[in-house]
C-alpha positions in Angstrom: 0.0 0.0 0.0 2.6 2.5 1.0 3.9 2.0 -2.4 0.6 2.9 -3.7 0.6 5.8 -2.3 3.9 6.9 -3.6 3.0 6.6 -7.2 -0.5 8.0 -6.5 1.2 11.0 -5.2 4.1 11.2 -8.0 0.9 11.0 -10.4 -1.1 14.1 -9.0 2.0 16.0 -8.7 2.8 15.4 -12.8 -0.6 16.6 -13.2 -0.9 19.5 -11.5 2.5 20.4 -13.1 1.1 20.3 -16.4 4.0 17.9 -17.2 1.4 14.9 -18.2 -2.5 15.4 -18.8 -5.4 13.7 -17.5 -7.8 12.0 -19.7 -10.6 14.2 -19.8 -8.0 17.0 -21.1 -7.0 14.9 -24.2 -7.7 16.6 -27.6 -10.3 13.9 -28.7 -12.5 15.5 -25.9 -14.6 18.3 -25.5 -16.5 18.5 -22.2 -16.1 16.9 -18.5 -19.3 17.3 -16.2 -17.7 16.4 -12.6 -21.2 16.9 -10.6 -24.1 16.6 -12.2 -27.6 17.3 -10.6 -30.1 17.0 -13.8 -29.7 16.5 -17.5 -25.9 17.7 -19.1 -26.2 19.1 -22.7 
């Protein structure tokens, strides 16, 4: 587990730094609704 944790945390820190992207910010797509609460157009 702690070594879980250690690659978690290396992976948030590459994305926050811009240095990979996550999949929702690929080119192929367009729009990311996190919390939805009715219908998403």
């Amino acid at each position: 587990m702690p070594d879980l944790a250690d690659e978690f945390i290396e992976y948030v820190l590459k994305l926050v730094s811009g240095e990979i992207m996550a999949k929702a910010e690929k080119p192929d797509k367009h729009e990311l609704a996190i919390f939805k609460d009715g219908v998403t157009l």
